[in-house]
Short mmCIF file of the C-alpha atoms (twelve columns), coordinates in Angstrom:
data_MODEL
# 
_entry.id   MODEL 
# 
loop_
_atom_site.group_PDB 
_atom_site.id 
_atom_site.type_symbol 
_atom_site.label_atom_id 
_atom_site.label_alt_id 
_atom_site.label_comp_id 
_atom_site.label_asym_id 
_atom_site.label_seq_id 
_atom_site.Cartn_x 
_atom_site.Cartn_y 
_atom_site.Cartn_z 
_atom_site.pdbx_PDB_model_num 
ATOM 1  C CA . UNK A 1  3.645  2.848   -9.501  1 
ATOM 2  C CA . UNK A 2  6.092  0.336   -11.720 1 
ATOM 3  C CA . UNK A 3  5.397  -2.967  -13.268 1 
ATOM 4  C CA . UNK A 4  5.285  -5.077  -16.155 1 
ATOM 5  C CA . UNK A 5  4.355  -8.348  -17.548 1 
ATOM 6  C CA . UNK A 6  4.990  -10.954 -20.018 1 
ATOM 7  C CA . UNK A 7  3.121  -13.493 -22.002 1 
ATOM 8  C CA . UNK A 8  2.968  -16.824 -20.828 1 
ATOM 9  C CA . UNK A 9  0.795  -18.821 -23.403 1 
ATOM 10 C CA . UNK A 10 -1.465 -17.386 -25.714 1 
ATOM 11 C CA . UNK A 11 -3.747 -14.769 -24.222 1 
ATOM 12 C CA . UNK A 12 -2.781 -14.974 -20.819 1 
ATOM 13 C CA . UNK A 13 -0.362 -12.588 -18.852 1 
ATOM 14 C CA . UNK A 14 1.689  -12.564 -15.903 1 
ATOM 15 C CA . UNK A 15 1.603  -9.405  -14.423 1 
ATOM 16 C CA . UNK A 16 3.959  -7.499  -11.288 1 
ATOM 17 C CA . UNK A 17 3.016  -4.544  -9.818  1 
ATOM 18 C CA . UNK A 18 4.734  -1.878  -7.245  1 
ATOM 19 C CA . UNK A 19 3.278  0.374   -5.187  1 
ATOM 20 C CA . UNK A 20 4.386  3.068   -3.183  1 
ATOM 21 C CA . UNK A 21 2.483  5.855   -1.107  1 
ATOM 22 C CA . UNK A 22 3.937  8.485   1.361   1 
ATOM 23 C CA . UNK A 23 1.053  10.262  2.651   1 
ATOM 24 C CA . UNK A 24 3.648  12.266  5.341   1 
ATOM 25 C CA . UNK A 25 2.710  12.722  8.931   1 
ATOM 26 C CA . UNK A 26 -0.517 12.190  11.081  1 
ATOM 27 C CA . UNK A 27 -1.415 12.693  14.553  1 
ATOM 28 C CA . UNK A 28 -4.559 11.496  15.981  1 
ATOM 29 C CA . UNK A 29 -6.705 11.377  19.173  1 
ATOM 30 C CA . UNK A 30 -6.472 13.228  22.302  1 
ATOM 31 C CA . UNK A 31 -4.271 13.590  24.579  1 
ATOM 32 C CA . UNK A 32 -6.190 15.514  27.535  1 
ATOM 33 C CA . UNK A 33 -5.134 14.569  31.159  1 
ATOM 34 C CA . UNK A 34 -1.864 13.081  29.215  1 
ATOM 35 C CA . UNK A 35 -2.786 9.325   31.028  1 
ATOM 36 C CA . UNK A 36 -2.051 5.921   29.665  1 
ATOM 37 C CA . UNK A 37 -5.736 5.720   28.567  1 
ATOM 38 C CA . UNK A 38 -5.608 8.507   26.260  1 
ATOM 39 C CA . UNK A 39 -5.413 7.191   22.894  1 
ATOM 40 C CA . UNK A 40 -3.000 9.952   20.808  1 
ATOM 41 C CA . UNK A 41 -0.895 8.067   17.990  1 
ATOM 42 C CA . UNK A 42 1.217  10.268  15.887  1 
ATOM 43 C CA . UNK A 43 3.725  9.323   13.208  1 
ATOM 44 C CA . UNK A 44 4.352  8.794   9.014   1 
ATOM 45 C CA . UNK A 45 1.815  6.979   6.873   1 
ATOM 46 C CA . UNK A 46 3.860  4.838   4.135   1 
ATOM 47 C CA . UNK A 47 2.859  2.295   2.257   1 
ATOM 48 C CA . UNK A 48 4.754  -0.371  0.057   1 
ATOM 49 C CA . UNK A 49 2.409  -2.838  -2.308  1 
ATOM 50 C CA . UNK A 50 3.620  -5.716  -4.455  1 
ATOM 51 C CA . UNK A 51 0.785  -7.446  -6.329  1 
ATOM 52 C CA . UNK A 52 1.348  -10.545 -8.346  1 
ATOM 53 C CA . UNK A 53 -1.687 -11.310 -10.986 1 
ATOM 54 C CA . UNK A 54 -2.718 -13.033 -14.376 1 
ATOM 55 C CA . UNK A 55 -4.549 -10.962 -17.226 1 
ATOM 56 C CA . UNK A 56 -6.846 -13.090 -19.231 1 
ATOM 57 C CA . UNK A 57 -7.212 -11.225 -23.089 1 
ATOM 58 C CA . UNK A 58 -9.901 -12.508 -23.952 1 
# 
């Protein structure tokens, strides 16, 4: 996680965030008579966040 922020009047924030999550490979399902039906999803879980936000100080 990064970020920062920087006053913009008194008491109030602006505020950017980064995210980032590998949570490696998954595999999921069945895959039993190996048909279009079965539902068997493999692959990597990754995840990228950018948040934008005010913080009030009150």
């Amino acid at each position: 996680m990064a970020g920062g922020s920087t006053p913009i009047s008194d008491g109030i924030e602006l505020e950017l965030m980064y995210k980032y999550a590998d949570l490696g490979d998954i595999e999921t399902g069945w895959d039993t008579f190996n048909t279009p039906a079965d539902e068997k999803w493999d692959g990597d879980l990754k995840s990228n966040q950018v948040s934008l936000g005010l913080v009030f100080k009150l």
